[in-house]
C-alpha positions in Angstrom: 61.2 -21.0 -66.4 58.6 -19.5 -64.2 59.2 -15.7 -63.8 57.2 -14.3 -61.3 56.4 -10.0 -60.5 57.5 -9.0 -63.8 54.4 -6.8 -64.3 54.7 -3.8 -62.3 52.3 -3.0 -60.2 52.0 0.7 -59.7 48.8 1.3 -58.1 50.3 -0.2 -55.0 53.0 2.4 -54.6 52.5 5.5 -52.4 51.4 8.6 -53.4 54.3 11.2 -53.7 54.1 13.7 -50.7 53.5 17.4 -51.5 57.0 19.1 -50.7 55.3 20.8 -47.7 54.1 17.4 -46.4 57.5 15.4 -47.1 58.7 15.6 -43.5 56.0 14.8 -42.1 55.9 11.7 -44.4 59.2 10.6 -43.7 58.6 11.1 -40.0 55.1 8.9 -40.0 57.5 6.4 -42.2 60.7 6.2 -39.7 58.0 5.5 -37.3 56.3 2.6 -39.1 59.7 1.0 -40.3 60.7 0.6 -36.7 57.6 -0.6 -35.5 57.8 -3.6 -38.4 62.1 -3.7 -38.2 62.5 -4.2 -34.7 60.0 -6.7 -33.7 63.0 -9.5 -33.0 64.8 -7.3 -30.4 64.0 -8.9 -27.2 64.2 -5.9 -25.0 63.0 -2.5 -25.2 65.5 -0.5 -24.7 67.4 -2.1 -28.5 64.1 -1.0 -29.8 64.3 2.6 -28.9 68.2 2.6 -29.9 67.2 1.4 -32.9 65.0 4.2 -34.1 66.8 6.6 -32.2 70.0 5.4 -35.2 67.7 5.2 -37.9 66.5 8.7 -37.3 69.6 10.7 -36.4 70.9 8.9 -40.1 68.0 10.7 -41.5 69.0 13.7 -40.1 72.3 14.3 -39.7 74.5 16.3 -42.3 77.3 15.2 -44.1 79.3 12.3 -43.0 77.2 9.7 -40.9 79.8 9.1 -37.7 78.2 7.6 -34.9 79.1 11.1 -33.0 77.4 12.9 -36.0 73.9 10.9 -35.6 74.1 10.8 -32.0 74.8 15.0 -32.5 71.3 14.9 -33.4 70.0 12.8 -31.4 70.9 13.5 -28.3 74.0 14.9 -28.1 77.7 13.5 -26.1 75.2 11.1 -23.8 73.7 9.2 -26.7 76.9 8.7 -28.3 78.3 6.3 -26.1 75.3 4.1 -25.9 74.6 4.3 -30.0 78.4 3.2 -30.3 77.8 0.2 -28.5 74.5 -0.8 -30.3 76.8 -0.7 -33.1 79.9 -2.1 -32.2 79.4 -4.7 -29.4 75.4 -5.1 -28.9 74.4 -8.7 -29.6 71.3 -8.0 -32.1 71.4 -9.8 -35.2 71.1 -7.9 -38.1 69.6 -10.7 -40.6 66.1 -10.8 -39.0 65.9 -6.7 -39.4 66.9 -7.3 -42.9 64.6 -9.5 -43.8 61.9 -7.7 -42.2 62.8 -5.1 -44.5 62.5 -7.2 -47.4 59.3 -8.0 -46.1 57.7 -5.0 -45.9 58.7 -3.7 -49.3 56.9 -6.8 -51.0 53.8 -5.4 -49.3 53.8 -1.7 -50.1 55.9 -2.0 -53.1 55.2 -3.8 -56.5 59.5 -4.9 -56.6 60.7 -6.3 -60.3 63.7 -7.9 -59.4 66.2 -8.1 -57.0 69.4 -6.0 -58.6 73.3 -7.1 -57.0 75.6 -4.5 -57.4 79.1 -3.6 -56.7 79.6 -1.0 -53.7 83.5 -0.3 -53.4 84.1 2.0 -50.4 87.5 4.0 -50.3 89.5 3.5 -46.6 92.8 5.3 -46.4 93.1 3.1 -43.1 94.1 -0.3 -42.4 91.8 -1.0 -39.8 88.7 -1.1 -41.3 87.5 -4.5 -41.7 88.4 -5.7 -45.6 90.1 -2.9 -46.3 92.5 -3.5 -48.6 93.9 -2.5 -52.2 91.3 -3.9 -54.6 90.9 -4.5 -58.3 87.1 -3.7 -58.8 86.1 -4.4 -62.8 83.6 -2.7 -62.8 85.1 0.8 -62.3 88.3 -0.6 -64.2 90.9 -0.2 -61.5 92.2 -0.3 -58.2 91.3 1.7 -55.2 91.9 1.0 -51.6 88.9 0.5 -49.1 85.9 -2.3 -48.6 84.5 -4.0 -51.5 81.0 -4.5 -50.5 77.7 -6.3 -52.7 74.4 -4.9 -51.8 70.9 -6.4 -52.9 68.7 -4.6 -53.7 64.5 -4.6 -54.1 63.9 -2.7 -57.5 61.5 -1.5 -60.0 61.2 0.8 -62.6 60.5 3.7 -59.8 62.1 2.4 -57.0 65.2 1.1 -55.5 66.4 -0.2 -51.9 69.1 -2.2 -50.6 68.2 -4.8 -48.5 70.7 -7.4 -48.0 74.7 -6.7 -48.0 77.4 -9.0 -48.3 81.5 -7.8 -47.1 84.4 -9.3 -49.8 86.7 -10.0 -47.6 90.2 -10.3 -49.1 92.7 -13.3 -48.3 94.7 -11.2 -46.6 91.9 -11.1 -44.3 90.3 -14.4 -44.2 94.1 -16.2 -43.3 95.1 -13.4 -40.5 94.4 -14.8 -37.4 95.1 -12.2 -35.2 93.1 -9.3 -37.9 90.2 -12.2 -37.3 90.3 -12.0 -34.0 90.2 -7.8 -33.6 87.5 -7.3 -36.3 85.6 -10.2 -34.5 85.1 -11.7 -37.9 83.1 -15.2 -37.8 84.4 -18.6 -38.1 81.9 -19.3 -40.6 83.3 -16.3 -42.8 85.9 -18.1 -45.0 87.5 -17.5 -48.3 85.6 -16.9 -51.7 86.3 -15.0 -55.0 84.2 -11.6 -55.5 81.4 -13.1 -58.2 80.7 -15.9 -55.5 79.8 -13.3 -53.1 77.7 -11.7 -55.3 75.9 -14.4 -56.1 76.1 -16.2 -52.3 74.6 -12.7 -51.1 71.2 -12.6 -53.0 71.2 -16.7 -52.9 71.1 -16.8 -49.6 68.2 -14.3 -49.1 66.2 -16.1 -51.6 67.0 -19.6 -50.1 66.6 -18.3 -46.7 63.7 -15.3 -46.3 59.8 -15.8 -46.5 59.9 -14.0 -49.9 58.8 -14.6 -52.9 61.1 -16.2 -55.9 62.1 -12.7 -58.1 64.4 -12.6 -61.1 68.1 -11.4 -60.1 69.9 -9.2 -62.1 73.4 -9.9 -61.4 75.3 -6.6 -62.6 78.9 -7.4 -61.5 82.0 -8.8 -62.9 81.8 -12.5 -63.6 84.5 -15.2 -65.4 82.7 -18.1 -64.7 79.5 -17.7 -65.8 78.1 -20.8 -66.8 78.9 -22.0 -63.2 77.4 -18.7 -61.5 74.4 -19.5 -63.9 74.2 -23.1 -62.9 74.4 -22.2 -59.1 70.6 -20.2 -59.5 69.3 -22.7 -62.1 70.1 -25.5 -59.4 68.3 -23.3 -56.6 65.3 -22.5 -59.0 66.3 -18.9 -59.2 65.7 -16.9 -62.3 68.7 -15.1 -62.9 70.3 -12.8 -65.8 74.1 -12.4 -65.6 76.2 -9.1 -67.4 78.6 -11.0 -69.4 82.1 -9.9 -71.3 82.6 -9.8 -74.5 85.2 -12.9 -74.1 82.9 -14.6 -72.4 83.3 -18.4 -73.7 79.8 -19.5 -74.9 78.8 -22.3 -77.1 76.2 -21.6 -80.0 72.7 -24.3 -79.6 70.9 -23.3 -82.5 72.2 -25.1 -85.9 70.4 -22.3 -88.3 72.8 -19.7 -86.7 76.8 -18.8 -87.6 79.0 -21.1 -85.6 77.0 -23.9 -84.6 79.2 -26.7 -83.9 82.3 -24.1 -84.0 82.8 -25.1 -80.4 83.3 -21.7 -77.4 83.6 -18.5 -79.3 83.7 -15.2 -77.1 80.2 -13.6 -76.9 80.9 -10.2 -79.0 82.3 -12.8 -81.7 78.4 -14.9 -81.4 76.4 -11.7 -81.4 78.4 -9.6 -84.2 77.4 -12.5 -86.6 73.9 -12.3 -85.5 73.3 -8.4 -85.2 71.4 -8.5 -88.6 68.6 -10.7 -86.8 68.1 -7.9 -83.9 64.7 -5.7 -83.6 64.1 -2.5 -82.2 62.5 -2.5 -78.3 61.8 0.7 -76.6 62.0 1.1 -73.3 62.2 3.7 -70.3 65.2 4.8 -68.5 65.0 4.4 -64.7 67.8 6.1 -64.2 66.5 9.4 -65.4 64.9 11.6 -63.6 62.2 12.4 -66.4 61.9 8.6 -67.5 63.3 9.5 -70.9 61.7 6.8 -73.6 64.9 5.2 -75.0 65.2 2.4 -78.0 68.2 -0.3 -78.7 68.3 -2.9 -81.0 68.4 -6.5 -79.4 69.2 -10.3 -79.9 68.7 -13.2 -78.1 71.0 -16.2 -79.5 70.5 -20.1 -77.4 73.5 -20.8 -76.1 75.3 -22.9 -73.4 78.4 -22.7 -71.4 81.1 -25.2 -69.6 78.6 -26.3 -67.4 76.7 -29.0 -69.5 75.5 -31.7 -67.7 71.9 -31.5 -67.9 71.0 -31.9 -64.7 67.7 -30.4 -64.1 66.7 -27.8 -61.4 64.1 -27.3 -59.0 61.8 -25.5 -61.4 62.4 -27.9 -64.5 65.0 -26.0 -66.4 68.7 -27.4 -67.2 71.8 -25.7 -66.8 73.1 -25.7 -70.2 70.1 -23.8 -71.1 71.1 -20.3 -72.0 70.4 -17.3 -74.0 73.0 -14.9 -74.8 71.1 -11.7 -74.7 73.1 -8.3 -77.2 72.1 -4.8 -77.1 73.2 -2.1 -79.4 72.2 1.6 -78.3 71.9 4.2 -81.2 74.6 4.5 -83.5 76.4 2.1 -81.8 78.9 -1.0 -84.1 79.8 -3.1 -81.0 77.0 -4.0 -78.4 76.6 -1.6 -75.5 75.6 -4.5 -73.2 75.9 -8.1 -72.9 74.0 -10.7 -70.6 73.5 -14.2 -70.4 70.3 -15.8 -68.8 68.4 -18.6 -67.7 65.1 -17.2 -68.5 65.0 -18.9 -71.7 61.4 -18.5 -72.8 61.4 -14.8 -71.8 60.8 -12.2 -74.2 63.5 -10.6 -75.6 61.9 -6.9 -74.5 61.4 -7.9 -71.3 65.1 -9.0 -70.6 66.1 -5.8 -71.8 64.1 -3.6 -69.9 64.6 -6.1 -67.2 68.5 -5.4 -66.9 68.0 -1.3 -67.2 67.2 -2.2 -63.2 70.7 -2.3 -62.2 70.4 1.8 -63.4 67.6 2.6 -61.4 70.0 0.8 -58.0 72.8 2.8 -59.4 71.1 6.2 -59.2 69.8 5.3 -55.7 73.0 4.7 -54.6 74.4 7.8 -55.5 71.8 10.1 -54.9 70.1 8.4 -52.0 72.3 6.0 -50.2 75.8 7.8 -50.1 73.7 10.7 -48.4 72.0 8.3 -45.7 75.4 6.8 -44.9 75.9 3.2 -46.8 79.6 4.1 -47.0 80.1 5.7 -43.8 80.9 3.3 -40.8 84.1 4.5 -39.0 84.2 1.4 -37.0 86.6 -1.8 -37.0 84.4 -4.8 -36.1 82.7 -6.9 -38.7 79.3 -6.9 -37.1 79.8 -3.7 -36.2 79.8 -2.6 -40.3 76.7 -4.9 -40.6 74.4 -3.5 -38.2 75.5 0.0 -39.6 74.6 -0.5 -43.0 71.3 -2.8 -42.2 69.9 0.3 -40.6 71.3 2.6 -43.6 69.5 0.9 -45.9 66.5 1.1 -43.4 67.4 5.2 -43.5 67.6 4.9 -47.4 64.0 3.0 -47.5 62.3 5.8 -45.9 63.4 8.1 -48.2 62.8 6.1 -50.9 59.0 5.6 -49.6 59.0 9.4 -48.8 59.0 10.0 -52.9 62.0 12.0 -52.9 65.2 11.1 -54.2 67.2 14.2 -52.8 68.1 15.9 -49.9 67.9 12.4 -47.8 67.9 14.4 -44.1 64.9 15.3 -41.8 64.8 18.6 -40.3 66.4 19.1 -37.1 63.0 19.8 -35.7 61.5 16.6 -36.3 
């Protein structure tokens, strides 16, 4: 399989500011992401609400309200007009998205796109989606939004660019909570790994951008069929996996071939003994500590076995069951399965420490520019707030600095 931008290209990133020019910088940057974000808004004044938002998210404090960034950026008589470029304007929000996308690819050198888990806690009931949710990835409940974000990332560098709202059932089969939040026809019903995996599909299937590896670091049962969905679009993808996973040994050298589905802790603790060392570089650390597991990649397949082939050539029972053991560690720290089958074993690994770079972002970039902050009911209303969030995060991200997201009130 044909993996393309797996080579990092760093010369093309921007230089990181001097503190003393770093407003300045994010400024010169708010102003250059509007220019290229809002070219599809037909008239002028959507333009200037636009980048009025995007900068009162940079430079408001604490919770991102619509009356907190209009507070900053123009007081009581810009709130009411901000609220409705949110909540009832007719912009679309895809074409800004993708323009963002866009961008990146040129002044960035991305790795992979990275989908991710965003739960959002709502003690409401009026928020769209909210609802009491079982995320597995944090290991329990919570009430709020459960949200997937995709994100652009490299070893450096991380912003999301594409969201996707899990909407529960109790949701998608209320008519009358359909008709308040405005929720689309076309929005139906659909288990939380399919809209992980519809959210970065349809980007890839849909944008004028290039064909990346996906690192799909969420919860997923059926994995052989979520693999199969990318194989079938010609998508490189690598998928975490559990350690029950149900997996189907190819290779007849290795312990049990011909066994029939074993879980994937059970394949890989028979095969640890064949693992080498690979070294590779935290992203999520802010001093890029050097870091060294031991991995394995074991051929494998899953339920979905038909051999049917894929744009790009490959099959979908082709598979590799990828184990990684951290120092000092009996069971494997991590577990993914792939499509990438030809890919070195190295560069899966330090491929999949991606989703740690997007969860460092998140935390220290994008909770502060306001990814979890709409107040608002209406479905599109959440969408266009978080499209130009992650707009808000990608200027700070360009900016070079990874803390204190806001501009000065002077700006």
């Amino acid at each position: 399989m044909s993996v393309s931008g797996m080579d990092v290209d760093l010369g093309r990133r921007r230089p990181r500011p001097a503190a003393g020019g770093l407003l300045d910088a994010r400024e010169a940057l708010t102003r250059e992401l509007a220019d290229v974000l809002f070219t599809s808004f037909v008239r002028r004044d959507q333009r200037e609400k636009g980048e009025q938002y995007l900068r009162g998210l940079l430079r408001a404090r604490g919770r991102k309200s619509i009356r907190n960034v209009a507070a900053h950026v123009g007081g009581p008589a810009a709130e009411q007009s901000l609220h409705h470029f949110i909540s009832s304007s007719t912009w679309d929000w895809m074409p800004v998205r993708e323009a963002l996308a866009a961008h990146l690819e040129q002044v960035v050198a991305p790795q992979a796109w990275v989908v991710r888990s965003m739960p959002i806690l709502k003690a409401g009931h009026q928020s769209v989606g909210v609802d009491r949710v079982f995320d597995p990835c944090l290991g329990h409940a919570f009430r709020g939004q459960h949200a997937f974000g995709v994100w652009y990332a490299n070893e450096m560098f991380s912003v999301p660019v594409h969201w996707r709202l899990h909407l529960p059932e109790t949701w998608v089969q209320d008519d009358n909570r359909r008709r308040r939040a405005d929720i689309p026809e076309a929005v139906g019903e659909e288990t939380a790994e399919e809209c992980a995996s519809a959210a970065v599909l349809m980007a890839l299937t849909s944008w004028q951008v290039p064909v990346r590896p996906v690192v799909l670091n969420t919860h997923v049962t059926r994995i052989a069929a979520t693999v199969g969905r990318f194989t079938q679009a010609g998508v490189p993808v690598i998928v975490r996996a559990g350690g029950a996973s149900p997996i189907t040994v190819r290779e007849p050298a290795l312990p049990g071939y011909g066994v029939g589905p074993l879980g994937a802790q059970q394949v890989l603790a028979a095969v640890r003994g064949l693992g080498r060392r690979v070294e590779w570089i935290d992203p999520a650390s802010p001093s890029r500590t050097r870091c060294d597991s031991v991995a394995v990649a074991v051929r494998v397949g899953g339920a979905a076995r038909s051999g049917r082939p894929g744009r790009d050539g490959t099959r979908e029972g082709e598979l590799m069951l990828l184990g990684e053991w951290e120092s000092g560690s009996h069971a494997p720290t991590a577990m993914w399965i792939t499509n990438m089958a030809s890919v070195p074993v190295g560069t899966l690994l330090r491929m999949t420490k991606l989703a740690g770079r997007a969860r460092r972002d998140l935390e220290e970039v994008g909770e502060h520019v306001g990814l979890k902050d709409f107040e608002g009911r209406s479905f599109s209303g959440w969408h266009r707030h978080i499209t130009l969030a992650s707009a808000a995060h990608a200027v700070v991200a360009l900016a070079g600095s990874g803390t204190a997201p806001h501009l000065a009130d002077s700006a």
